[in-house]
One Martini backbone bead per residue (centre of mass of N, CA, C, O) as a GRO file, in nm:
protein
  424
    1UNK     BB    1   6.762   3.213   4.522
    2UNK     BB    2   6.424   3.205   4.510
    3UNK     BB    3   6.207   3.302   4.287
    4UNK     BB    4   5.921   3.462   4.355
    5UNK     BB    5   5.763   3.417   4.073
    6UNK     BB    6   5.774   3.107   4.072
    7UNK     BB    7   5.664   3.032   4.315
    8UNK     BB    8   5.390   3.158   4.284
    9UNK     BB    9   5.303   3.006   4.015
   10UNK     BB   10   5.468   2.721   4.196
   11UNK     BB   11   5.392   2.638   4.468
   12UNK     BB   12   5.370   2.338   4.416
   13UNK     BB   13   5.662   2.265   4.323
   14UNK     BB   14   5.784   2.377   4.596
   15UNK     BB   15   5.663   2.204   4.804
   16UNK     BB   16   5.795   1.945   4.670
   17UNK     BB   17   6.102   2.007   4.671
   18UNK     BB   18   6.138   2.095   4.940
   19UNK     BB   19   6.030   1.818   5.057
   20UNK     BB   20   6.229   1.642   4.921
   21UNK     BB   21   6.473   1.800   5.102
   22UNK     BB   22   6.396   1.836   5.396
   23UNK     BB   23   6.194   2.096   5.484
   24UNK     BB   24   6.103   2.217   5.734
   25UNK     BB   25   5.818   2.362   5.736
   26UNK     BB   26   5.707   2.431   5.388
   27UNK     BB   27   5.461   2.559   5.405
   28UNK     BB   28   5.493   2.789   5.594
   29UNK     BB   29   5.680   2.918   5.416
   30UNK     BB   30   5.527   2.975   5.189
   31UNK     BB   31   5.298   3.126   5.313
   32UNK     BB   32   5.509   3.373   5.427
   33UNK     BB   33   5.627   3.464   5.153
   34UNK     BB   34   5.335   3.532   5.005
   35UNK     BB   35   5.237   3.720   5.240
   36UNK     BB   36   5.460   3.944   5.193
   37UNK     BB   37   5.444   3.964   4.860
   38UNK     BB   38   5.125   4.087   4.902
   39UNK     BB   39   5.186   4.346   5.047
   40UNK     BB   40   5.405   4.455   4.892
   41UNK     BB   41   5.231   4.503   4.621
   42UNK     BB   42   5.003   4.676   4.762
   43UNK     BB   43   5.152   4.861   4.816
   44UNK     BB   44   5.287   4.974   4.565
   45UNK     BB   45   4.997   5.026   4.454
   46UNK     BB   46   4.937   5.257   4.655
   47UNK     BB   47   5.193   5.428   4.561
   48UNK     BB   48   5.155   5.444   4.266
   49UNK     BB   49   4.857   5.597   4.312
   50UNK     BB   50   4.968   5.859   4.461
   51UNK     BB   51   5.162   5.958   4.240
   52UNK     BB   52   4.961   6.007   4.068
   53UNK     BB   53   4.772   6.190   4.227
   54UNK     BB   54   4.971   6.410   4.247
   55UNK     BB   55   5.028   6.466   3.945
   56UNK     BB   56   4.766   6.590   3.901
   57UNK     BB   57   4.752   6.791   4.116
   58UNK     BB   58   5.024   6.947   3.989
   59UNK     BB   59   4.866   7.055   3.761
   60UNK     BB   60   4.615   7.176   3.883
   61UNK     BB   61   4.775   7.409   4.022
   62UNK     BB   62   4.911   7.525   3.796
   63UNK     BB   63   4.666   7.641   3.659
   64UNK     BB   64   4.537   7.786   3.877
   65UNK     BB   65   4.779   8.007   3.886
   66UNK     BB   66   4.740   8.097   3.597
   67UNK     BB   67   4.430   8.210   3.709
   68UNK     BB   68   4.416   8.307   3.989
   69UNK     BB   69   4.393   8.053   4.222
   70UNK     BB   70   4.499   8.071   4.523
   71UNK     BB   71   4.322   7.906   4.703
   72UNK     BB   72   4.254   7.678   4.545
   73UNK     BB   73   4.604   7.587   4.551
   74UNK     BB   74   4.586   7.530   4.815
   75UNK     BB   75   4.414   7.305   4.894
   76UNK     BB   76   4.590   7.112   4.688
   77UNK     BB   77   4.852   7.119   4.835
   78UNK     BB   78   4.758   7.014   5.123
   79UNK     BB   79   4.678   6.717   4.946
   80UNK     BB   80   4.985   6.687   4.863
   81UNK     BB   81   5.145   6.692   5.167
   82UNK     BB   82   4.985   6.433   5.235
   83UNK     BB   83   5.042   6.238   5.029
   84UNK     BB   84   5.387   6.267   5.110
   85UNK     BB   85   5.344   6.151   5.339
   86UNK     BB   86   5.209   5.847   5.295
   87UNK     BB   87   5.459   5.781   5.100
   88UNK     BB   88   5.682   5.769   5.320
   89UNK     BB   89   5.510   5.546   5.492
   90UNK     BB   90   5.498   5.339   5.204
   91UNK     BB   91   5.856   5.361   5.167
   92UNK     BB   92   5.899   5.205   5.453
   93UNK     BB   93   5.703   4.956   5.400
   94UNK     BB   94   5.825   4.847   5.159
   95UNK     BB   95   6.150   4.822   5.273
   96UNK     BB   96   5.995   4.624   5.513
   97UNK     BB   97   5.920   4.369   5.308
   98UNK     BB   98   6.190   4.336   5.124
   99UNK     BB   99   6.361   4.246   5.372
  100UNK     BB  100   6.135   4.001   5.457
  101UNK     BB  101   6.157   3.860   5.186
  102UNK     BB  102   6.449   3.802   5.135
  103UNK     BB  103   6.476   3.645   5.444
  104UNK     BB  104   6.337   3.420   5.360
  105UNK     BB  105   6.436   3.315   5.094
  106UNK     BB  106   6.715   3.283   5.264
  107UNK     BB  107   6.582   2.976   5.383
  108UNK     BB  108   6.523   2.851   5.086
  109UNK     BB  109   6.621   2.648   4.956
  110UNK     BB  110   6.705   2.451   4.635
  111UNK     BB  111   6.540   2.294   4.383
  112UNK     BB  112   6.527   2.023   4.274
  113UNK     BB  113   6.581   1.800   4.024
  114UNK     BB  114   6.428   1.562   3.877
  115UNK     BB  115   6.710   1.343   3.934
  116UNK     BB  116   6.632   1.318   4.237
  117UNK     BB  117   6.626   1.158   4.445
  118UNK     BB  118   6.479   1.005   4.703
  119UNK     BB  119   6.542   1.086   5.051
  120UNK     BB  120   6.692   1.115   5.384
  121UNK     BB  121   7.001   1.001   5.303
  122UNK     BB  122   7.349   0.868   5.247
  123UNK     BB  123   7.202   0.584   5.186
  124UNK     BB  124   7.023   0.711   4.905
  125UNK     BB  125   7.220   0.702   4.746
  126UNK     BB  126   7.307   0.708   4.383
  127UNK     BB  127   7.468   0.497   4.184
  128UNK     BB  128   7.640   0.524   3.856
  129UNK     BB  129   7.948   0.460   3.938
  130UNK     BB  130   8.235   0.225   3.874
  131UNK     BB  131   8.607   0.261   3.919
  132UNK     BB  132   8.799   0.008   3.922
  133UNK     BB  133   9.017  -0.188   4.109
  134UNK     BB  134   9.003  -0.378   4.474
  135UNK     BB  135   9.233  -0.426   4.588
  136UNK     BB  136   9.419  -0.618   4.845
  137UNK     BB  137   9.533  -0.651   5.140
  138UNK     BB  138   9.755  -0.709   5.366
  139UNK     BB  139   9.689  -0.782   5.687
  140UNK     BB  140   9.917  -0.564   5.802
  141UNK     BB  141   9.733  -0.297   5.683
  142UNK     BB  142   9.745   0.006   5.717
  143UNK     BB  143   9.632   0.316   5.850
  144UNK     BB  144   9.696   0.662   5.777
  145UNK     BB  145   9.765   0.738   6.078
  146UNK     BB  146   9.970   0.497   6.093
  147UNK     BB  147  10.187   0.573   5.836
  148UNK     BB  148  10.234   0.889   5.934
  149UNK     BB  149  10.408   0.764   6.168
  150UNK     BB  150  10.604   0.603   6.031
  151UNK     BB  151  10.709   0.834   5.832
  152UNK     BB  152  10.671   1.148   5.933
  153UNK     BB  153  10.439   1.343   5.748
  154UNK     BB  154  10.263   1.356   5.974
  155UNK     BB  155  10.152   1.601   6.271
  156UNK     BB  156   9.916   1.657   6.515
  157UNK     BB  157  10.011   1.742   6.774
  158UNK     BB  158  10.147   1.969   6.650
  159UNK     BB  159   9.875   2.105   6.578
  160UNK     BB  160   9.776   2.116   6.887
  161UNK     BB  161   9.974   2.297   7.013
  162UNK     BB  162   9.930   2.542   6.836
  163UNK     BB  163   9.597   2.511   6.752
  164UNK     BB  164   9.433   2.211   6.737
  165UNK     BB  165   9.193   2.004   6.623
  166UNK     BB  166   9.258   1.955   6.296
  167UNK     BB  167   9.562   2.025   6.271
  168UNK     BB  168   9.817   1.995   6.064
  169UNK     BB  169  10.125   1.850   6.012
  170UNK     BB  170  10.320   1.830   5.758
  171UNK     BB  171  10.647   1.667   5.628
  172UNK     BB  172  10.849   1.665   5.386
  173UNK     BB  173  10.703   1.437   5.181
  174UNK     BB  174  10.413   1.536   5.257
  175UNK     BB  175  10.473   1.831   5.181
  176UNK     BB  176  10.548   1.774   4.907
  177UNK     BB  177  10.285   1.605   4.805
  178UNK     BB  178  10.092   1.843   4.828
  179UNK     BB  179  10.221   2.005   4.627
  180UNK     BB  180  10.195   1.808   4.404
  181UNK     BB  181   9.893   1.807   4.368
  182UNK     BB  182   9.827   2.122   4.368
  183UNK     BB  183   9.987   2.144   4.075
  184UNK     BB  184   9.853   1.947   3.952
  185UNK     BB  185   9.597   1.978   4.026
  186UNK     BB  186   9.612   2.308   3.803
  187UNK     BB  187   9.742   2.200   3.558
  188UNK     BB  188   9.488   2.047   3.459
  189UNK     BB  189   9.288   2.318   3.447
  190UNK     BB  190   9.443   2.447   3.243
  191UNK     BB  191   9.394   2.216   2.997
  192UNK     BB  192   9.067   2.290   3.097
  193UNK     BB  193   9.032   2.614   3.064
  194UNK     BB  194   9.115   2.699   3.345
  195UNK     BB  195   9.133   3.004   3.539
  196UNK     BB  196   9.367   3.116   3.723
  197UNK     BB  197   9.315   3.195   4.107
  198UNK     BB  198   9.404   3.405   4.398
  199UNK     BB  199   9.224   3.404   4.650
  200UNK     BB  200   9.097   3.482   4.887
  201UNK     BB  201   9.073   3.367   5.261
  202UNK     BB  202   8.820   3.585   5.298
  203UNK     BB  203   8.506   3.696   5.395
  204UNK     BB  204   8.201   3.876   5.344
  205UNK     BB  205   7.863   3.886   5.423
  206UNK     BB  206   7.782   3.903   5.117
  207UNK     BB  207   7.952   3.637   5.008
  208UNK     BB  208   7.795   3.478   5.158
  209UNK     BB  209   7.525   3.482   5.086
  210UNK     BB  210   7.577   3.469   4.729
  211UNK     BB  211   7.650   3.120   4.804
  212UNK     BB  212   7.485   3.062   5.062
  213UNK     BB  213   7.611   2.972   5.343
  214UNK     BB  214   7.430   3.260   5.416
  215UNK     BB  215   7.298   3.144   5.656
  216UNK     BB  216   7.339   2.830   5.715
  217UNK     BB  217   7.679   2.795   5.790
  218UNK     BB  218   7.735   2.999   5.990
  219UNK     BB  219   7.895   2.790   6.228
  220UNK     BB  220   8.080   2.644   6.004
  221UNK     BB  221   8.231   2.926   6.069
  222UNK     BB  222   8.477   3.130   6.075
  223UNK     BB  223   8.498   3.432   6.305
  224UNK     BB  224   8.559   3.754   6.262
  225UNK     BB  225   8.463   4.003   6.436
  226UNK     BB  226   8.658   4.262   6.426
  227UNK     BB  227   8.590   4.233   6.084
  228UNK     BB  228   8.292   4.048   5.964
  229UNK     BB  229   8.466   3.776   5.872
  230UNK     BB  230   8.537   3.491   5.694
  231UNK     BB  231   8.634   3.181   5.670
  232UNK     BB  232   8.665   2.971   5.403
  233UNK     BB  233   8.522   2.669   5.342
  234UNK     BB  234   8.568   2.756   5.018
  235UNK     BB  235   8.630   2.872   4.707
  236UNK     BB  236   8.382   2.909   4.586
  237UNK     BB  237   8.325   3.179   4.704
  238UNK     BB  238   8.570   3.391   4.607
  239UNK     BB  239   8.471   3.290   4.297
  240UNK     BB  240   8.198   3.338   4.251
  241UNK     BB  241   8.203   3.664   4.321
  242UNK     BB  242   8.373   3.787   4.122
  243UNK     BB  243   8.060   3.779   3.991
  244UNK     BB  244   7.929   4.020   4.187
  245UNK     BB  245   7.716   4.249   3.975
  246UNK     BB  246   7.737   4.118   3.709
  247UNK     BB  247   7.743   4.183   3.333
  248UNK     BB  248   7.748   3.912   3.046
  249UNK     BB  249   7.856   3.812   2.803
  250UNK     BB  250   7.771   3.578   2.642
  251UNK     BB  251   8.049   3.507   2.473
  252UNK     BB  252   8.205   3.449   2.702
  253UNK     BB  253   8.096   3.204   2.739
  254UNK     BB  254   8.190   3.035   2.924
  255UNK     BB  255   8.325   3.030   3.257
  256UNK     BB  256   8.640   2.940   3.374
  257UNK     BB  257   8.793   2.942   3.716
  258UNK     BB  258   9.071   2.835   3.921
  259UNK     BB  259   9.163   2.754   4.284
  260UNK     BB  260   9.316   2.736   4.530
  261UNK     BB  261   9.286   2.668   4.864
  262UNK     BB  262   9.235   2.665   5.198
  263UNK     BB  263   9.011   2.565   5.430
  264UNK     BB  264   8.719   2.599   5.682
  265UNK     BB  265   8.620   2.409   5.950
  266UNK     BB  266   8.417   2.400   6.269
  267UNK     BB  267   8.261   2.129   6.172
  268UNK     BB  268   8.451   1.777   6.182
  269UNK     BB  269   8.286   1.618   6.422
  270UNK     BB  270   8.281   1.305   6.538
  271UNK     BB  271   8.344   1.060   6.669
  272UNK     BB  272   8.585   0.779   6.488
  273UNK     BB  273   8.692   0.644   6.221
  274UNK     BB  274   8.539   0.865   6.015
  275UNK     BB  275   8.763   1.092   6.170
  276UNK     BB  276   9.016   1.035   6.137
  277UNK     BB  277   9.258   1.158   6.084
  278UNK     BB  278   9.200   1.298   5.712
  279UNK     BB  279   8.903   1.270   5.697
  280UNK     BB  280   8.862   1.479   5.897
  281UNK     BB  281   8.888   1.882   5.896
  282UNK     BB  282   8.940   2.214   5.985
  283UNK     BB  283   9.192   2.196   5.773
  284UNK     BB  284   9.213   2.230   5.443
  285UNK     BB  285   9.320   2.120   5.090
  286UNK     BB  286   9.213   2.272   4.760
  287UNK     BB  287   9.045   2.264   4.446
  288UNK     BB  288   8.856   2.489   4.223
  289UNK     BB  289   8.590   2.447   4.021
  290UNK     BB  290   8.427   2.697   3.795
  291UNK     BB  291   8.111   2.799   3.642
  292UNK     BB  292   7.964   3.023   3.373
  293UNK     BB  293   7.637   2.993   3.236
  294UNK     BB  294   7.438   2.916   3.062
  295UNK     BB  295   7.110   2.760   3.101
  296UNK     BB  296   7.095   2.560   2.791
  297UNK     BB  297   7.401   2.416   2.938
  298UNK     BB  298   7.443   2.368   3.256
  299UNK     BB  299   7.428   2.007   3.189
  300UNK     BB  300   7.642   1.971   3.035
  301UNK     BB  301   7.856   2.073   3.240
  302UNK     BB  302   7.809   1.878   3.433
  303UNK     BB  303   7.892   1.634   3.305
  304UNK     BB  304   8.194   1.776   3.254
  305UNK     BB  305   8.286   1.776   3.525
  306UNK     BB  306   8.266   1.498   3.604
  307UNK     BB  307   8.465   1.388   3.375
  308UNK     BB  308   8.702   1.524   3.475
  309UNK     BB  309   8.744   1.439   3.784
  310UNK     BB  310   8.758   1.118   3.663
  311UNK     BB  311   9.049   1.173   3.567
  312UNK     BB  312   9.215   1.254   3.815
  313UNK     BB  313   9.145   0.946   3.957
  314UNK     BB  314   9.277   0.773   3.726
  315UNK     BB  315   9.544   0.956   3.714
  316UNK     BB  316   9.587   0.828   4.016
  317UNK     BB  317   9.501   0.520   4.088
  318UNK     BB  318   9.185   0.511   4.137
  319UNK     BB  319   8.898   0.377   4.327
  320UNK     BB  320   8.570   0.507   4.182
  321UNK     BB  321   8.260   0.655   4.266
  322UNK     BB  322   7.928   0.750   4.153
  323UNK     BB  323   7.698   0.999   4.299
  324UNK     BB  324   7.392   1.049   4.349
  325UNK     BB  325   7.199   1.297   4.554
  326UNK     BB  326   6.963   1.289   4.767
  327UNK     BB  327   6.753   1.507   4.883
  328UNK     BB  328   6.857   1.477   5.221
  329UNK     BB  329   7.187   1.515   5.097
  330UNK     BB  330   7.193   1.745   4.949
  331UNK     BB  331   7.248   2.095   4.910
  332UNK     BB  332   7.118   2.398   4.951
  333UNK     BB  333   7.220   2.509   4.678
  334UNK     BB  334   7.120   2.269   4.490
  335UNK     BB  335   7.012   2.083   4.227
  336UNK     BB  336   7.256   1.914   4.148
  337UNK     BB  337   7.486   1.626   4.292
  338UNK     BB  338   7.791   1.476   4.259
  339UNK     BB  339   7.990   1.222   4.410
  340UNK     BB  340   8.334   1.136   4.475
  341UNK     BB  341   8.468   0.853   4.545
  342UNK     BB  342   8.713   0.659   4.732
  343UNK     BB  343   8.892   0.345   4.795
  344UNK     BB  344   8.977   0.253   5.092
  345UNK     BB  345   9.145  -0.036   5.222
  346UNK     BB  346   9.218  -0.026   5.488
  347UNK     BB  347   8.919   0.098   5.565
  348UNK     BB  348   8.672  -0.027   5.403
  349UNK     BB  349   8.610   0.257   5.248
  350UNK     BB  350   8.410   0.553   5.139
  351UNK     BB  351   8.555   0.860   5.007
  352UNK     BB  352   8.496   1.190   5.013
  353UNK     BB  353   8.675   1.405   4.708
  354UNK     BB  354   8.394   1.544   4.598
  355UNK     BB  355   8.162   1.786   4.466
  356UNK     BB  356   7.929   1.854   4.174
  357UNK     BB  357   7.720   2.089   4.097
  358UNK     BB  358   7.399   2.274   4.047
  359UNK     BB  359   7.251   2.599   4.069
  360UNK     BB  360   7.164   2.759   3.871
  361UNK     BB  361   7.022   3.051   3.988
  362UNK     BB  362   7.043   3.037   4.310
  363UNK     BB  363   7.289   3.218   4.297
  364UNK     BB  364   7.260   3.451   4.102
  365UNK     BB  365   7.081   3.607   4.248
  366UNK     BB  366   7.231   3.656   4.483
  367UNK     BB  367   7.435   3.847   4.279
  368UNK     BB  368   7.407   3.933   4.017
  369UNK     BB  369   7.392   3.719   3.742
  370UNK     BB  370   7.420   3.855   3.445
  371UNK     BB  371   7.268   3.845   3.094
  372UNK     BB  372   7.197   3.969   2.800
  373UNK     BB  373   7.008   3.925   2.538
  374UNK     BB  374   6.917   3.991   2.251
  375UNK     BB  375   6.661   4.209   2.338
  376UNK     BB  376   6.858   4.329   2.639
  377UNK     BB  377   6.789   4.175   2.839
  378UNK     BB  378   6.768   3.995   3.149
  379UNK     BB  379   6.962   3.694   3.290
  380UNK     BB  380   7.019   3.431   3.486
  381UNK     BB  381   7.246   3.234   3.515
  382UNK     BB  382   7.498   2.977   3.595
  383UNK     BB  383   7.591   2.779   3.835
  384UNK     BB  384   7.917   2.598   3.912
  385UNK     BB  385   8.096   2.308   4.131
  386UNK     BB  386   8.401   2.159   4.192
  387UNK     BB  387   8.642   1.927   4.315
  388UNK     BB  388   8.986   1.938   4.161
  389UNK     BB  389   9.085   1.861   4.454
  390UNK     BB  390   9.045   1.733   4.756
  391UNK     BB  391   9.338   1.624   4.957
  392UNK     BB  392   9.327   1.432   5.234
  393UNK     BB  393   9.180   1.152   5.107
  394UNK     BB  394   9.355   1.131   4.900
  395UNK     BB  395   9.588   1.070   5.037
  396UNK     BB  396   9.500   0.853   5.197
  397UNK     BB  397   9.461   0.638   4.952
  398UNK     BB  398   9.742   0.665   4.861
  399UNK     BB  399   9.870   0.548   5.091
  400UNK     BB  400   9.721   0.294   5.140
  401UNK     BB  401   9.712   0.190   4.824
  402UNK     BB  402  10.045   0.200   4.818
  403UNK     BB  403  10.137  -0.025   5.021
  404UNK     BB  404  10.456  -0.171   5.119
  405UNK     BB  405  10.702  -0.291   5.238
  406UNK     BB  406  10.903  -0.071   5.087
  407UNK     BB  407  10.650   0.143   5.037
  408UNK     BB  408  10.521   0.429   4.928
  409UNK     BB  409  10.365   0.490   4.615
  410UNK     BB  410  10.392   0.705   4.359
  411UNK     BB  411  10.207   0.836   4.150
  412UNK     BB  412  10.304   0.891   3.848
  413UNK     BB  413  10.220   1.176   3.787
  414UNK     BB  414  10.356   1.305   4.075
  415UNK     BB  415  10.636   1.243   4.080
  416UNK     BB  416  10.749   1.518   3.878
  417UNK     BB  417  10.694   1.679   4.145
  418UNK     BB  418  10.837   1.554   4.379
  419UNK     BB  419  11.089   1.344   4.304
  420UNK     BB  420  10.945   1.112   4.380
  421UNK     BB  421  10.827   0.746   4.435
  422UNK     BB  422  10.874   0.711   4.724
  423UNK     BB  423  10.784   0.635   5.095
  424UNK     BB  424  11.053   0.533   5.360
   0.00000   0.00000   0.00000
């Protein structure tokens, strides 16, 4: 959420920042919360002017009755009973300012980074880097829906069957492989000072609010209604809430860290090749990096985060490239963020199985996640998260772009976890 003290003092700045975001209306929301903000205060003002007039009066009221005016602190008293009237009624005024300032807030965007390009969708994000040899496959290669057909690995009909469309079930090898991917980005986690976590994977109002889901993405979750719970779309919501409410230890920083959960998503797309097999899921399992910091590391945090997941792409033997993100495709609560490509083969095109944001201050506002200074003063901390990876997409680039006539070849890295070299 954005500090209200920062909006007003740099209005410009705000209304560059959402129009970069492509936020309709944006001028008109920043005159909303600044003319809630602006009534906020002035009630503020009244109530202070009132409490100190009450402060007054009983001094005087005391002196009268030692004086033995007892008539005279009567109708002070009167005057001091309708003031604590009026106080109750602008204590009433203001905490529906308060409400309605809030509730504004959690609708704008976090704005972005001054390296966000331009640009209104994923056609203008910039390439940053590429790496790996994109290998050409023999003319009869298959994609991964039709692989997983040939050796029996995953079965979305038995999916449909359980549960409805995009929920698969994993099978064999299919599901050894899921688990072996699994502990090793854990284990790769661990080696790189991620603490790790098993956190709950439903959470509560306060949770989506906290890391910003709700309002934005109430639509995209799954809602256990009977219980006011959400299904998580990513474990970044339960891993950075674990710190909301607290206020950290400077020494402690940065805070890593790390953990898998399966995830939930209510919209897993359009029809077409782009959403076939496992490239978009209701259900996938993912491993997710968080990181609590300073804000005067926080951009040096995130390029190591970022070089941190393309070492895992690497060890992986996959062709992938970085995005940066551009304004229009960017996330509502991201101040800037990279995205992680893998290069599928069979299906000739980037799929993406990443995404490390810098959220600055944005989580941190509504969690109240802060840290004390040097001088007891409290602090915004900057909060950071990124996939370590998403599996299903990895798994698709896996599958495809290792298949030979004798089967598919299991990256090295994953043998010692799978027990197996191949799938045939």
């Amino acid at each position: 959420m954005l500090q209200i003290h920062w909006i007003r003092e740099n209005k410009a700045l705000t209304l560059a920042g959402l129009e970069k975001k492509r936020l309709k209306n944006a001028a008109e929301a920043v005159e909303k919360v600044l003319e809630i903000d602006s009534k906020k205060r002035e009630t503020q003002v009244k109530l202070d002017q009132n409490r100190a007039k009450q402060g007054v009066l009983a001094k005087e009221i005391g002196e009268l009755m030692k004086a033995g005016k007892k008539t005279e602190a009567e109708i002070l008293k009167t005057q001091t009973a309708d003031l604590k009237t009026q106080a109750k009624e602008l204590e009433t005024l203001f905490a529906d300012l308060e409400t309605q300032l809030t509730q504004q807030l959690y609708l704008l965007p976090n704005l972005p980074h001054a390296s966000v390009p331009e640009g209104a969708g994923a056609d203008d994000n910039e390439v940053l880097y590429e790496h790996g040899e994109v290998k050409p496959l023999a003319a009869d290669a298959l994609p991964h829906w039709e692989l997983i057909k040939k050796y029996d690995i995953i079965d979305f009909e038995l999916g449909v069957k359980i549960s409805g469309a995009g929920f698969p079930v994993y099978k064999g090898k299919g599901a050894k492989l899921q688990r072996a991917m699994i502990n090793f980005f854990l284990d790769q986690a661990a080696e790189a000072g991620y603490g790790e976590v098993q956190p709950p994977i439903v959470v509560n109002e306060a949770s989506g609010y906290g890391t910003g889901q709700l309002p934005d993405k109430e639509g995209q979750m799954y809602f256990i209604n009977a219980d006011g719970l959400y299904l998580i779309p990513t474990a970044e919501v339960p891993i950075t809430n674990l710190y909301r409410d607290v206020i950290v230890n400077p020494k402690d920083l940065p805070i890593k860290t790390a953990g898998y959960t399966p995830c939930f998503r209510r919209e897993a797309g359009s029809w077409g090749a782009h959403v076939r097999g496992l490239n978009r899921l209701h259900q996938f399992d993912k491993v997710e990096i968080v990181q609590i910091q300073h804000p005067d590391k926080s951009y040096e945090t995130h390029e190591e985060m970022s070089q941190y997941i393309q070492s895992l792409l690497k060890k992986l033997e996959l062709p992938y490239r970085v995005l940066r993100l551009c304004g229009g495709d960017i996330s509502f609560g991201a101040a800037l963020c990279y995205d992680m490509e893998v290069y599928s083969a069979a299906q000739q095109r980037w799929l993406e199985v990443s995404s490390v944001s810098n959220f600055e201050t944005f989580q941190a506002n509504r969690l109240k996640l802060r840290m004390k200074d040097g001088e007891g003063k409290t602090q915004l901390l900057h909060t950071l998260n990124g996939s370590a990876l998403a599996l299903p997409r990895i798994l698709a680039a896996i599958l495809e772009n290792n298949q030979t006539p004798e089967g598919i070849w299991i990256p090295k890295v994953l043998r010692p976890y799978t027990g197996f070299d191949k799938i045939d």
